[in-house]
Each structure stands twice: as C-alpha cells, then as structure tokens.
N, C-alpha and C positions, 0 to 999 in steps of 0.2 A: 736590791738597792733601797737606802731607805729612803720613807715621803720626806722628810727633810730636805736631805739629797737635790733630789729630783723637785722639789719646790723651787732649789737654786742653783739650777740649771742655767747656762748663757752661752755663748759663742767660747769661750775662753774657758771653758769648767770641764772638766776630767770626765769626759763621757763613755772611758773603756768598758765600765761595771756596769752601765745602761744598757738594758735590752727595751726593743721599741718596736712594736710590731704596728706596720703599715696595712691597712684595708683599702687596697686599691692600686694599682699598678698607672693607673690612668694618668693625665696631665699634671695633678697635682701630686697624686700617688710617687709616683716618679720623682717630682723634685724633689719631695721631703725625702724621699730614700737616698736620692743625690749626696742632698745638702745632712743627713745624721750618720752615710759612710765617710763625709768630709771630715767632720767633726771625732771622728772616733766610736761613735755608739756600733751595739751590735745589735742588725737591722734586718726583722724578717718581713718581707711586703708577701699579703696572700689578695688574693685574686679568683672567684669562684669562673674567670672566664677563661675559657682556652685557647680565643681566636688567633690570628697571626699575627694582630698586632699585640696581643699583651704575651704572645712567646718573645716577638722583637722587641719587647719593653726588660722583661723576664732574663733575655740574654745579657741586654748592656749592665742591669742591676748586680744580673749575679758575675759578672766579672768587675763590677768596684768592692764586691766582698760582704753583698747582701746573699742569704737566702730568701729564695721566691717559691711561693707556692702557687701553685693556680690549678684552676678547675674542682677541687676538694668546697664542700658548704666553711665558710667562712667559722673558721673556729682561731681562739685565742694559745698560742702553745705556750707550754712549760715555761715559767720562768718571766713570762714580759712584765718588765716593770711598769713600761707606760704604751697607751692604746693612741695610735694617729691615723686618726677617721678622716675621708676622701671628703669632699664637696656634695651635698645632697644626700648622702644618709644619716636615714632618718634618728632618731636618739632613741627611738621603740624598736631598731633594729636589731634582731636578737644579738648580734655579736656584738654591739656597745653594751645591751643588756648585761649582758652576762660579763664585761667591764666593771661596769657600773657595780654590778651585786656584790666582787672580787673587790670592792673598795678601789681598783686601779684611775689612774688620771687619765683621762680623755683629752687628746688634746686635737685643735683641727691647724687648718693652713695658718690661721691670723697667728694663735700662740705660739706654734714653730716659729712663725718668719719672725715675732717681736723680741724671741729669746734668743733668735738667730743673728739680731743687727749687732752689728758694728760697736766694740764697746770703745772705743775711742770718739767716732764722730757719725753716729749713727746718723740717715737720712731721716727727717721728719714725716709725719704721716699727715694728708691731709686727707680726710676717709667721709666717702660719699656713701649717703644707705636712701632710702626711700621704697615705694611699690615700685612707680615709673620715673623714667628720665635717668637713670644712677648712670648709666654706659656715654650718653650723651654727656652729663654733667662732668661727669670724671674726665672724659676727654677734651670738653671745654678747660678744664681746669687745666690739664698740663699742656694744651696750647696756648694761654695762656702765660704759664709759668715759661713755658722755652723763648716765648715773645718777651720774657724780662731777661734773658739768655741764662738761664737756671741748665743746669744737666737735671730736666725731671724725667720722670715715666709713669707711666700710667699701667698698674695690676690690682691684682686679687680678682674680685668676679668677675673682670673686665675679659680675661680669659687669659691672662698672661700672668705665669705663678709668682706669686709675690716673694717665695721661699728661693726663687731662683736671682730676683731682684736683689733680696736684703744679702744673697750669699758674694751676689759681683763686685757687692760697693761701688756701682759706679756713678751710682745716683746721687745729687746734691738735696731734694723731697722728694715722697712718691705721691702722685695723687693714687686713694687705696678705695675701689670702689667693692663696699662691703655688703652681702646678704643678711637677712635678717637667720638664713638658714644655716651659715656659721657662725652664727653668735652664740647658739647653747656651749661651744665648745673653745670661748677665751677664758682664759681668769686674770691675763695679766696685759696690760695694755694701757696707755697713755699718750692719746695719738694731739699732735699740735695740734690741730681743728677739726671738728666736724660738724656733717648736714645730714640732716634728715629733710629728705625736700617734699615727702607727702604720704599718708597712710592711708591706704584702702583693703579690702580683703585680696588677700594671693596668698600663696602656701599655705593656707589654713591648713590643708590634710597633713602636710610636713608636720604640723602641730599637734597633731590625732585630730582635727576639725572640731565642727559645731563652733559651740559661744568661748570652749574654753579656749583651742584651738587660736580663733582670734585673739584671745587674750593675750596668748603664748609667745603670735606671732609680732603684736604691737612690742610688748615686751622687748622680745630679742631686737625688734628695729632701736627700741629707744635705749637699749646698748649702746647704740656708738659713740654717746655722750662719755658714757664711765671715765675717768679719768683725763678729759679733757682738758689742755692747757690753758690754750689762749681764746678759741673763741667759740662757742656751741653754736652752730649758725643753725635759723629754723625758717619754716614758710611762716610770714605773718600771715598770709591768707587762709592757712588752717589751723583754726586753735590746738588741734591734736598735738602738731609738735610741738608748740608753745608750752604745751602742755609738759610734754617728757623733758624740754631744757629745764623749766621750771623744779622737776623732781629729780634732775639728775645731781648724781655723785660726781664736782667736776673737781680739778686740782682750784685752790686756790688765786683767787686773781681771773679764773676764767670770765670773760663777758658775754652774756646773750647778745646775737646778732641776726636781725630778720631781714626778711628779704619780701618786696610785696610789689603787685604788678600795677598799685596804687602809686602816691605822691608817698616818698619815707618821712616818718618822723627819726625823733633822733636814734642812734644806735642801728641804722635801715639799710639796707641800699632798697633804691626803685624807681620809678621812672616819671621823671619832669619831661611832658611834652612829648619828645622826641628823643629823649636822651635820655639812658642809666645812670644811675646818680649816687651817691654813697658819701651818708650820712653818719658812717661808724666808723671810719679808719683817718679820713682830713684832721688838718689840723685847727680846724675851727667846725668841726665838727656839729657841734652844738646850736652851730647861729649860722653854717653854709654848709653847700650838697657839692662836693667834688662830682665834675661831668668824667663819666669814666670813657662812654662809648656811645654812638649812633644806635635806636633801633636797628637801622638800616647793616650794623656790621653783624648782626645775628643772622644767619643764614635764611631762618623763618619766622616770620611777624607771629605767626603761632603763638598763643597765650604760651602752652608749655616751655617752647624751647625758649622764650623771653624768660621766663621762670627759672629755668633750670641753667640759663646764661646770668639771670643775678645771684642763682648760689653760686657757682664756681667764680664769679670778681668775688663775691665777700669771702671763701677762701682763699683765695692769690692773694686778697688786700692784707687778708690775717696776718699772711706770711710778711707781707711786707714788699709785695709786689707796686710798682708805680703804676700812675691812673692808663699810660698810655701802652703802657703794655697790656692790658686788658680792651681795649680797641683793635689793638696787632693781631693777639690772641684769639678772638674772635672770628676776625675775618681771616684766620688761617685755620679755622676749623673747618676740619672734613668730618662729617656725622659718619656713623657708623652704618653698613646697612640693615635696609629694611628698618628705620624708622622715619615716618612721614617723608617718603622719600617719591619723587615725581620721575616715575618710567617711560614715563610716554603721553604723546599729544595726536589725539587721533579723529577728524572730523568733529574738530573745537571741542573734546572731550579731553578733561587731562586725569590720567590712571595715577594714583599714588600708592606707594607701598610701603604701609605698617604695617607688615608679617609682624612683627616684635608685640603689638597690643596682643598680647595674650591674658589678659583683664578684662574685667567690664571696665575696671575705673581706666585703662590706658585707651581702648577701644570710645569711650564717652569723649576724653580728654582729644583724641585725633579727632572725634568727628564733629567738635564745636570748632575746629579751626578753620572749618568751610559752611558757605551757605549751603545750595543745594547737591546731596550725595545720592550716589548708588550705593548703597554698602551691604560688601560682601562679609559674612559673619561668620561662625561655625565652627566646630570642631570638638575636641574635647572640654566640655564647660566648667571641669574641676568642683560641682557641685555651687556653683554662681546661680544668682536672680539675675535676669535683667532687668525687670520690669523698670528699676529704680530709670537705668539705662532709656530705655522706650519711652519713658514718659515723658523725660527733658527734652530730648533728641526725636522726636520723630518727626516735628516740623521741619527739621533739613532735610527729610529724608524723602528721594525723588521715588526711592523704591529699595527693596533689599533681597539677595541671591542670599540662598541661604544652602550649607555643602557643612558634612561631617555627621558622626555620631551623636551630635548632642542638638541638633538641628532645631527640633523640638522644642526643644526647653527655648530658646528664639523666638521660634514661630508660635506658641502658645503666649510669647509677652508681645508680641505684635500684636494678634490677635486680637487680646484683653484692652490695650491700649492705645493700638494706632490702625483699628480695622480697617482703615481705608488706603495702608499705604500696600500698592501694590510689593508682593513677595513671591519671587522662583526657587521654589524648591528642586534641590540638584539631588537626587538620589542616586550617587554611585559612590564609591570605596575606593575606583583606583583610581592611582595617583596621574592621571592623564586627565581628572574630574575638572583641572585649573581650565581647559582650554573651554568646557560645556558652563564656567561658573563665569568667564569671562566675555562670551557669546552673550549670553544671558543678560550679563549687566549694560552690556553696549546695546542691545535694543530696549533697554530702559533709558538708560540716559540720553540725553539732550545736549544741545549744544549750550557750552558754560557750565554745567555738571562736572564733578571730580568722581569718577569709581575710587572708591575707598574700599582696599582690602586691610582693614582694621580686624580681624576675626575677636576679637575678644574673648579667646578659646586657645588652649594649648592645639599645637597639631600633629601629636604623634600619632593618631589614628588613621591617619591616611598618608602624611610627610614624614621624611625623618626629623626635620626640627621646623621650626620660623625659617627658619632660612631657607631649608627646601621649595618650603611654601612661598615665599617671597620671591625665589626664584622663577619656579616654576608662574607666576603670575607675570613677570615682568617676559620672561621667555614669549608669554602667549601674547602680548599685548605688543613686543617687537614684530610678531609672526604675522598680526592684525593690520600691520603696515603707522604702528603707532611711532611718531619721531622721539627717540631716543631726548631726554635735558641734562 
C-alpha cells in the first residue's frame, strides 16, 4: 500500500489493501484489532505472551478475522504496511526498531482513535497530560461536563480505550487523558483544548534516561498543545508549561489559558478567597472574575487537587460549559483510588492512601497537603534523587518506614538532610511486608499525625501495581481496627 495511501487513511477510506500488524493483544491491543477488522483492514496482532488471558483474547480476535500470534519474540511479518504499537513500548524496542529502519508508519492508540472518529460529527477532544493529577483531572473534567448534561466520557490513559470510544459514537466530547509515553507515536491530531497541568522527572528511562531522556520526555508532554483549537490551558504556577503553550504549534485563534492557586489575572482562572474564579471565558472578562465553585465543592483543600479542579473548569469553560455546572461537577466527583485517599481513623491517627505517588514530585506534592506525617516511602525508585524531596519536606515529617529495593537511595537522603528524623527500615520482599510497614508507622505516630503511604516509588518489586499496594495498606489498617471514611 502506498505512504500516500496510508497518509489518508480515515473511518470512511478503503481499508481492504491495509495490512496493520498489532504488538500486543492487551487492553488497547485488542481494541485497535477490534476497531481495524471493523473497518476492513487485514490485521495481524502478535503477542510474545501465552498465558490464558491473551489465548482468550487470541480466540475472540481470530474469530472477527484477525491472525494472532503469540508466544513467538515479536517480529514484523511479510507485507505490513503499518506498525500499531501497545501503550508502554518503548520506541528503542527492537520491533519498532526494526519499523522504524523499514521506513514503515508507527502509529499508537491516539493516531488510530483520531483517524477513527466520526467523519460527520466527530466528538471533541478535551485532552489532559501532566507528571501528576492527569486521572484525577480528567475525571473532574467529564463530571463536570455530565453536570452541564453533555453525553461525555472519560479515556486514553485513564484506562478505558479511546479506540473503543471514538468506534461507538456515543459520545457528545471526550475528556482524553494523554501520556507523555504515547506521544512519540501521533502525527495527526487536533484536539479542541488542552492542559498540561505540571512537569517533573517520570519515564525518563521510557526516554533511554539521563539529561536527554528528560529532554525527550518534556518534549512529548508539550505535544499535547500540537494542533490545538480553542484553548492551550497551562499551570501559571510553573513557568515550564508556560513555557511549551508559548512554543507550541497551535491552530489559529487558539488562546493561552492559566490557571493559578493565586488571585487570576486576566485570561486565568483561580481563586478569590474562597471561591474559583475564571477570568478567561465571562463576558466581561477583562474587568470581572466569573464565581465558578466553593473551595469547599473540591473534595480536598489539597493545594493539588484545587489545582487540578482549576484545569478541568478552564477546559469545560473552553467548551462552553456554564459557571454552575462546574460547582455540580465537582461535588459529584468521586476521585479515583489510591490518590490522597483517607482509609481509616485509628486512636486519633488518620492513614491516607497515595499508592498512585509513584514520583518524587507526586510523593513531595501529597506530603505538603498535611502538617505532621509518618511517611511510608520505597520501592522501585526508577533512578530518582530525593534529596531535593527531604530537604523541603522533612519538617512535616514525624518519622519515615521505609520497605522495597530501592529503600536506600531514601534512607541515604534522610540521612544527608533530615538526620534527626526518626526512620524504620522494613527489610522484607514479601508481599505480606504492608502489615510489618504498617505496625511500624502506628508506633511512630501520634495523635493528630496522618500515615502517608505516598511511596514515591514504582511498586513492582514486591506488588503487582499501586494498587496492590494501596490495597494491601488500607486491608492492614482495616485489620488495625482503623474506622473505615
């Protein structure tokens, strides 16, 4: 087929002569295979795994009229015109490599799903990227948008496939919360709004690491600008993204729009007093702050989640959402778990659970929201400093358990920087460690103390995700005889 061709591809284009080999059988793997036997293409999905679910994945594929391979090392066969790479591999993965070298198109979930919409009345994208808060933000946003009685939904990293959204059309927008880690693989996209709500180091090694690695990774964040319609919304409180609306390629007519946990100037939203305010969408704009919502309708006075509740009104507002729908919106959001979430109350002790800080900067950001903590830390550290971490933060800190592989690299920046806060080191690997990491922090803490499990650490090395991990902490702190909130 030729690159022409396959350049103008869409919903409606003559897909028979497309061959389109799928790397991955998984959540997304699966939809795109879905959504390209829908369309006509001929679609081979390979899969180097053999377990029971990717044979039950494997079965339903090859009866819409996919071939599926699995357990074989991932190789490209005879003939694919174009490469549809899974969530999370990497672009140094030899089988993009060898893509790549083959001159073939690369494409990931975002490109499918944008070629996939709707050529009559496609749904709008309103698309959230950042380090932290994207899952929170993105779901404020379409609780919001349903609070103005929109048909929204909420996908892409969120964990629900966007390919499976854009193929039902039954959405009026989507809010689309986007990684920085499928960003090497759009070329074509133009989404009605978006936020970048904050940049710090994460996936750098997705990048191949070091200085360029970050470079790589800022980059693909300040992607989600490309082609922007109506409104680039950025944190005014970190010049960073100011920085990438300022150098983005947007459509014309696009407006920068911040958002700050200050008083806004104009073009703002942010917060007078007691109340959100939004200084970019009224009709007097310029010389009055529209009251959008109460501190009080944000679930948590949390700097962050105020933060990441003023990007998602200045995307609704983009759309054209009214003030009062974004008050509704709010107070019908249910947060995701395992972010800043409170498990239990135990002998005036309240346990919270951010399994999700898997950063230093998200693990920093949860533990300025409280005076004094326990905080439990650890795990896989992805090659992170903390020190930066320890130096701000160690005046909250009542004391710190510290549990995983990377424990160390923690307890050498306490050491350095906060010698005198007591630290329990948990040396074990199995995953029964939550109930010895939990003991631990309860005879540190004191009455009025929050335990914060913030790890600032991936947790495969001992969990199978945050979640395990969040689970397994809130399990032990029920068991503690902790009151469930």
């Amino acid at each position: 087929m030729g690159s022409l061709v396959i350049e103008r591809l869409r919903r409606d284009s003559d897909w028979s002569s497309c061959h389109v080999t799928v790397v991955g059988v998984g959540v997304a793997g699966s939809a795109a295979t879905r959504a390209l036997c829908a369309v006509g293409a001929n679609v081979t999905a390979i899969d180097s795994g053999t377990g029971p679910e990717q044979e039950e994945r494997a079965s339903a594929l090859t009866a819409l009229g996919a071939k599926v391979r699995l357990g074989a090392p991932p190789e490209i066969p005879a003939g694919t015109d174009v490469v549809l790479t899974s969530p999370g591999l990497r672009p140094s993965a030899p089988v993009l490599m060898a893509a790549t070298a083959s001159g073939m198109p690369i494409w990931g979930e975002l490109e499918l799903a944008w070629r996939l919409r709707s050529t009559t009345r496609p749904a709008p994208w309103l698309c959230v990227t950042g380090t932290n808060g994207k899952t929170t933000t993105t779901l404020m946003l379409d609780s919001i948008l349903r609070a103005a009685g929109l048909r929204s939904v909420a996908a892409g990293n969120i964990g629900t496939s966007l390919v499976d959204i854009v193929m039902a059309d039954d959405a009026e927008v989507i809010a689309v919360e986007v990684s920085a880690t499928q960003m090497p693989f759009v070329a074509h996209w133009s989404p009605y709004a978006a936020a970048c709500l904050n940049l710090a180091p994460d996936h750098v090694d997705f990048f191949g690491g070091g200085e360029q690695g970050m470079r790589d990774y800022a980059f693909n964040k300040a992607r989600v600008y490309e082609g922007t319609e109506v409104a680039a919304i950025y944190n005014g409180d970190e010049e960073t993204t100011r920085q990438m609306v300022e150098n983005a390629e947007v459509a014309e007519g696009c407006r920068a729009i911040g958002f700050t946990l200050a008083v806004p100037g104009p073009a703002m939203l942010g917060i007078v007093e007691d109340m959100l305010v939004d200084r970019a969408f009224g009709p007097e704009r310029s010389d009055e702050a529209v009251e959008l919502a109460n501190v009080s309708d944000v679930r948590s006075a949390a700097p962050p989640y105020i933060s990441n509740a003023l990007a998602a009104a200045a995307l609704a507002r983009s759309y054209g959402v009214p003030a009062d729908a974004v008050a509704r919106g709010l107070q019908a959001f249910t947060p995701a778990p395992h972010r800043i979430a409170t498990v239990g109350v135990c002998a005036g002790v309240t346990y919270v659970d951010d399994s999700k800080a898997t950063n230093t900067h998200a693990a920093e950001t949860s533990l300025r929201a409280f005076g004094s903590v326990v905080w439990i830390a650890g795990g896989q550290a992805k090659g992170q400093s903390f020190d930066e971490l320890v130096q701000g933060q160690a005046h909250r800190m009542r004391g710190v358990v510290l549990l995983g592989v990377d424990r160390g690299v923690i307890r050498a920046s306490l050491a350095r920087h906060a010698p005198d806060v007591p630290v329990i080191d948990i040396d074990r690997t199995d995953t029964d460690v939550m109930g010895a990491v939990v003991a631990a922090a309860s005879r540190l803490a004191k009455p009025g103390d929050v335990v914060l499990l913030a790890p600032g650490c991936a947790s495969w090395d001992i969990f199978r995700d945050y979640g395990h991990r969040g689970d397994a902490f809130a399990a032990e702190v029920a068991a503690m005889g902790g009151d469930p909130q």
